[in-house]
C-alpha positions as CSV (number, residue, x, y, z in Angstrom):
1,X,-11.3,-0.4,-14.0
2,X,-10.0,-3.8,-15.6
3,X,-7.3,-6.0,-14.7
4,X,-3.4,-5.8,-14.6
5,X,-1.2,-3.4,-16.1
6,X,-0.2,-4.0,-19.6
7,X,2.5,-3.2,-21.3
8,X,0.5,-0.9,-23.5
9,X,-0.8,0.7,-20.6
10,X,2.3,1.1,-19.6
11,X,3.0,3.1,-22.5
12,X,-0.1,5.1,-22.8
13,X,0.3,6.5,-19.2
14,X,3.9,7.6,-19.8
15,X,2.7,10.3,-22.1
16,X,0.3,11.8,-19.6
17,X,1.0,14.8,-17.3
18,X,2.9,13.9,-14.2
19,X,0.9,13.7,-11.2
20,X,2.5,12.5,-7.6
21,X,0.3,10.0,-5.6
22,X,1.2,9.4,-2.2
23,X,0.1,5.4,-2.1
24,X,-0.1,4.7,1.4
25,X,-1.2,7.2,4.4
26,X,-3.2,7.2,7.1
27,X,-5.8,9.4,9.4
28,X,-7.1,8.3,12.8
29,X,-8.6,10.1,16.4
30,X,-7.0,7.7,18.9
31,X,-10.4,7.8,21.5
32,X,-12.3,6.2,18.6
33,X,-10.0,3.2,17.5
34,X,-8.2,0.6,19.0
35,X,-5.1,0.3,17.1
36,X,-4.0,-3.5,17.8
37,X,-0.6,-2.9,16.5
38,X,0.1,0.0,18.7
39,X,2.7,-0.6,21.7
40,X,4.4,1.8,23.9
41,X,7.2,2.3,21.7
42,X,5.0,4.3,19.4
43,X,4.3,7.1,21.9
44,X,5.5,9.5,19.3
45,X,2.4,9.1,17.3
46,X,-0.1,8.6,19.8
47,X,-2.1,11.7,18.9
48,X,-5.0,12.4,16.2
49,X,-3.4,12.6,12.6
50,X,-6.6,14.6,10.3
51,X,-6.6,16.1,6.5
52,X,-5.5,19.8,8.4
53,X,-2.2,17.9,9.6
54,X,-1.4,16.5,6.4
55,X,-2.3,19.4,4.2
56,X,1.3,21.3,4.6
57,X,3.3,18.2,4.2
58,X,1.4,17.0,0.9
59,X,2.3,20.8,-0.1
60,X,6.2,20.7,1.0
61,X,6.8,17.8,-0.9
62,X,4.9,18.1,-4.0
63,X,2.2,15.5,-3.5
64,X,-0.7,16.2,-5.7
65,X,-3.1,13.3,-3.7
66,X,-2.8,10.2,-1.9
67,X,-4.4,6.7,-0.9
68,X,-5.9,6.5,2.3
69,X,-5.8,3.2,4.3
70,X,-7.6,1.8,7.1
71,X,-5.3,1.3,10.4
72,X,-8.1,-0.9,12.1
73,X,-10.5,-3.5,10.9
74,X,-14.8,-3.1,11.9
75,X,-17.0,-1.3,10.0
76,X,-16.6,1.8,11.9
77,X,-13.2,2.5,10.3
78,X,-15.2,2.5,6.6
79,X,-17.6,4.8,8.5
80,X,-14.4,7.2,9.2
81,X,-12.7,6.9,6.1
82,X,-15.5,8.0,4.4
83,X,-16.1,11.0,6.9
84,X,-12.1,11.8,5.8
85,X,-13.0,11.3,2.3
86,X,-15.5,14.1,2.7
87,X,-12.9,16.8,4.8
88,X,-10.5,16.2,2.4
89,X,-11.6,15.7,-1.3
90,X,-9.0,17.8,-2.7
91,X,-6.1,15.2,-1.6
92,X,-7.5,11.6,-1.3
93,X,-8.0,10.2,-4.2
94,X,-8.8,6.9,-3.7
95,X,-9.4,4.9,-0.2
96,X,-8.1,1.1,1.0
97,X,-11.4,0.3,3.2
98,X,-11.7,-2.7,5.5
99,X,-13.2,-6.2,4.7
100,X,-13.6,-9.2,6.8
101,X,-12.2,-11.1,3.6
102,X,-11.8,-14.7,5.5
103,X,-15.8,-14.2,5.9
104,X,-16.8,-14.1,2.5
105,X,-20.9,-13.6,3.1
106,X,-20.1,-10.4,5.9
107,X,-17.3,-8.9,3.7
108,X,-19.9,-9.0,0.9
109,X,-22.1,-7.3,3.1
110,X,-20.3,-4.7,4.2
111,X,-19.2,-4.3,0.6
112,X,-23.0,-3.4,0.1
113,X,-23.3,-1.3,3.2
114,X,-20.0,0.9,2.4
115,X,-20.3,1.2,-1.2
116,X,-18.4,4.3,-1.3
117,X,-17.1,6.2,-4.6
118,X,-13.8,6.4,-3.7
119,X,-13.1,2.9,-3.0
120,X,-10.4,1.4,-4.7
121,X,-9.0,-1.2,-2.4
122,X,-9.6,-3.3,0.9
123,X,-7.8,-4.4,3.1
124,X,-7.3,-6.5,6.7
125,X,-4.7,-6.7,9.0
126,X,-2.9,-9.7,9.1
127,X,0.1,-9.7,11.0
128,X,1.6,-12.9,11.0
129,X,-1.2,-15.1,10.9
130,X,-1.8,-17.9,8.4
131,X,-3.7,-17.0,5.1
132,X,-4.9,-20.6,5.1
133,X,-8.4,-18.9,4.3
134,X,-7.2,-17.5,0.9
135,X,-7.2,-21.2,-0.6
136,X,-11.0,-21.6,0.2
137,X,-13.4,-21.7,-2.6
138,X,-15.8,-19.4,-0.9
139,X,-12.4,-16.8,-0.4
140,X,-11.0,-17.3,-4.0
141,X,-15.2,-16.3,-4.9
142,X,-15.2,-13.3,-3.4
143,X,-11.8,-12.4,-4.8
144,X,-12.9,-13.0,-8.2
145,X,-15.9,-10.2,-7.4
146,X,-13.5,-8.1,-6.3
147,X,-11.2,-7.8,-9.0
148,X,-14.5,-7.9,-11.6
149,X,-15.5,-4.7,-9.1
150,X,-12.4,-3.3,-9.9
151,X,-11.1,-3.4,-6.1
152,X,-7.4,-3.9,-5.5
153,X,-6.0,-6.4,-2.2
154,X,-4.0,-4.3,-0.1
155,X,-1.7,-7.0,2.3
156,X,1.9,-7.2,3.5
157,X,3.1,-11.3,3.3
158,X,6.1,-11.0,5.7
159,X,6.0,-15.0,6.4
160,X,7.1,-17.9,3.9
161,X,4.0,-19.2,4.6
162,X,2.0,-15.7,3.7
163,X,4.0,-15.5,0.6
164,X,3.2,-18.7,-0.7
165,X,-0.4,-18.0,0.3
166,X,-0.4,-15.0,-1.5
167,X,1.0,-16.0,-4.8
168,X,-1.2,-19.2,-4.9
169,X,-4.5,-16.6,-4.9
170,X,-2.4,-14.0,-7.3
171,X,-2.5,-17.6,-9.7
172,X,-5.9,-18.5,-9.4
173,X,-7.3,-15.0,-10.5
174,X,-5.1,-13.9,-12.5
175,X,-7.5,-10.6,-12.7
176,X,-7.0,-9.6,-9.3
177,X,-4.8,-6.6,-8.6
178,X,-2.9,-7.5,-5.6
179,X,-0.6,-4.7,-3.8
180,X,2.0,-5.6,-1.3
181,X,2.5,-2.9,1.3
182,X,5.9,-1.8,2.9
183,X,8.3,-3.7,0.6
184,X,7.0,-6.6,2.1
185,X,9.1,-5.8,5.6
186,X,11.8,-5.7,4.4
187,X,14.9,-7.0,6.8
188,X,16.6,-4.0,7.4
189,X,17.5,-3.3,10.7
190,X,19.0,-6.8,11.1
191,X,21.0,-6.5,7.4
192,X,19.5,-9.8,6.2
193,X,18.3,-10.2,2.3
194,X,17.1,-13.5,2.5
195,X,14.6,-15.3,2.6
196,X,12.9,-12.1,2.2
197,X,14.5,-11.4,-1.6
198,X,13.4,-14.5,-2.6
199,X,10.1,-14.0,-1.2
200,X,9.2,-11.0,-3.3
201,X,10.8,-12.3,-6.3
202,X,8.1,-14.8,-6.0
203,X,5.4,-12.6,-5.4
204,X,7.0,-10.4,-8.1
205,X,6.4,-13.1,-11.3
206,X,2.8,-12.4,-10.7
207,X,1.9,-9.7,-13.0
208,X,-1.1,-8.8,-10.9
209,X,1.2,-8.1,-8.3
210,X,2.2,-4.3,-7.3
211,X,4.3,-3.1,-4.3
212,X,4.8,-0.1,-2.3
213,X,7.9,1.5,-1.8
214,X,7.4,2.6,2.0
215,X,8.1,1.7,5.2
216,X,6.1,-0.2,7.5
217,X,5.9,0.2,11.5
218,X,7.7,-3.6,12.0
219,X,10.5,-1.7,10.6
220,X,10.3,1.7,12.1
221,X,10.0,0.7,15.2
222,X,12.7,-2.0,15.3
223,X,15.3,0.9,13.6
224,X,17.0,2.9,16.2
225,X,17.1,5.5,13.4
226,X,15.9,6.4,9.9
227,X,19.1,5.2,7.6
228,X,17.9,6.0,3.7
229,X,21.1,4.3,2.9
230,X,20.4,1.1,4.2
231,X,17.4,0.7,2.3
232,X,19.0,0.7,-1.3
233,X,19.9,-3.1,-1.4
234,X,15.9,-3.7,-0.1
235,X,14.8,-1.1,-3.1
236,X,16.7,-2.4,-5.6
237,X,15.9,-5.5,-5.5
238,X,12.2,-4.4,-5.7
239,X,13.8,-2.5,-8.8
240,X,14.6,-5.8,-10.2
241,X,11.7,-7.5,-9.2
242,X,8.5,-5.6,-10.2
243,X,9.9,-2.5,-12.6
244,X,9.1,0.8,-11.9
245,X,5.4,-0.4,-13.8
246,X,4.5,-1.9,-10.9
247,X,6.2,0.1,-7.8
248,X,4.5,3.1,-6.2
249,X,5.6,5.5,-3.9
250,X,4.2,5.9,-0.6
251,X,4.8,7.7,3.0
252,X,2.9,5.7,5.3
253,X,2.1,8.5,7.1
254,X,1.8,9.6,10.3
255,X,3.1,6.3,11.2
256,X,6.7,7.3,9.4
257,X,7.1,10.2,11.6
258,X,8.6,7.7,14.0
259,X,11.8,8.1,12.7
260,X,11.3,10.7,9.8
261,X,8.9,13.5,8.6
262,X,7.2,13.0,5.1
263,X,9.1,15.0,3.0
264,X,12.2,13.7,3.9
265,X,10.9,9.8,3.9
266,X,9.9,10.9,0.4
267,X,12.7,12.7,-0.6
268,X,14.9,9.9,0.3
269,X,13.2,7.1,-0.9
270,X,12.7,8.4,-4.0
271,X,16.5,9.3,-3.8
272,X,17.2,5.6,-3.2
273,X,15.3,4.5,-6.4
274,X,17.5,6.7,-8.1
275,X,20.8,5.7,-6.8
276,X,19.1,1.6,-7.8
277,X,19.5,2.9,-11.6
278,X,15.4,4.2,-12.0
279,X,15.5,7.3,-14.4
280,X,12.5,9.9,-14.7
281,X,10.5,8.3,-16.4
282,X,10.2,5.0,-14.1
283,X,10.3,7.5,-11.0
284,X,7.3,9.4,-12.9
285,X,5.6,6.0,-12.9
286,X,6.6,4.8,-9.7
287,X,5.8,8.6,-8.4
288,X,2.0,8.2,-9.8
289,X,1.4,6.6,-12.9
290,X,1.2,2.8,-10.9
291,X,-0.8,4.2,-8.0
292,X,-3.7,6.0,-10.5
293,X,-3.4,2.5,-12.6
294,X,-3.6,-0.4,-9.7
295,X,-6.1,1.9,-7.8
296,X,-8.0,3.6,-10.6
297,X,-7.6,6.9,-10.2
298,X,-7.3,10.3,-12.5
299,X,-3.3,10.0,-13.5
300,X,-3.3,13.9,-14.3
């Protein structure tokens, strides 16, 4: 795995079979994880989500694979999402483990401990806390090994002070693949557009910068309903922004089935890229050619 996308890369994965990545799901046993970003609004998913649940979905809606991403942080999720890895090897295809990334001597431990062969990406929540850390020599280090490891940054800047945090790493190595989760939370149940278009245009100059065209829980659970059609000024300005070279398609699942199931949030979102002017071959790449590239995984 190398650095950013190309252009010629670009163009060498267009010619390949199509093959549909889900980018972003999740699987977790409530008993053995304390889910910080659970409240009592999310009653609806407070069950056990496994490979046997997902199965039939990935089926229904044509999903060849998908990215599996940690939901807590600790070691013990790494431990799990390896024991998934194992259930499931047919569907996951890659997996966003956890790393204490502001402690860069215990992430690179735990980098040694869970050296797994599925691991494309890490990840750690980070709500809405300052990413003062990332400017740190010792951070911007263990970045560098990352990206030379050919690991992708999984992270969803929502704040001004995120974004600029986030662009100011994506600057300093350049190699890094970085991939912003959930459209960045996008403002849609309130209507707004900025400041969060202008955040991701910033993010969005960065060529090491991907995003995910899903929906995160900030917005799920603030939406008194699923509305695909509020969505399309949010995606196409993500259109805009990255290309379909550098947007993939994800669920987010189970945590979607708060206000939709997975084929439909598929269906529509990838209905809403098409209504923001992308043809078939950017929804092929935005479908699965961005995810296998950004994550290093078999594009066919």
């Amino acid at each position: 795995m190398g650095g950013p996308l190309t252009s010629t890369a670009a163009n060498d994965t267009a010619a390949l079979p199509p093959r549909v990545i889900d980018a972003h799901q999740h699987f977790w046993r409530v008993a053995l994880q304390s889910q910080s970003w659970r409240t009592g609004a999310h009653a609806a998913i407070d069950r056990d989500y496994a490979p046997a649940d997902l199965r039939p979905a990935l089926a229904a809606a044509g999903v060849d694979a998908t990215v599996l991403v940690q939901s807590v942080d600790g070691p013990e999720e790494n431990d799990r999402l390896a024991a998934y890895a194992a259930q499931a090897p047919d569907i996951v295809a890659a997996l966003v483990g956890w790393l204490p990334l502001a402690d860069p001597a215990a992430a690179r431990a735990e980098l040694a401990r869970f050296a797994h062969p599925a691991l494309r990406g890490v990840r750690a929540l980070v709500a809405r806390d300052p990413l003062d850390w990332l400017a740190t020599p010792s951070v911007v280090g263990l970045f560098r090994e990352l990206a030379a490891r050919g690991l992708a940054w999984d992270v969803v800047p929502v704040t001004a002070e995120q974004t600029r945090r986030v662009t100011a790493l994506a600057e300093a190595v350049p190699e890094l693949r970085i991939v912003v989760d959930h459209l960045a939370r996008p403002p849609v149940d309130s209507g707004a557009f900025e400041p969060w278009a202008s955040h991701l245009s910033a993010l969005a100059a960065h060529p090491g910068v991907a995003c995910k065209v899903s929906i995160g829980i900030d917005v799920l659970t603030a939406w008194p309903r699923w509305d695909a059609d509020a969505l399309l000024p949010y995606v196409a300005h993500a259109v805009e922004a990255f290309g379909p070279e550098r947007l993939m398609l994800a669920s987010n699942w189970p945590v979607v089935l708060l206000r939709r199931d997975h084929r439909g949030a598929l269906a529509d979102l990838g209905a809403v890229l098409s209504r923001a002017g992308v043809g078939p071959d950017g929804l092929a790449e935005i479908r699965g050619h961005t995810a296998a590239r950004w994550y290093g995984v078999p594009t066919a």
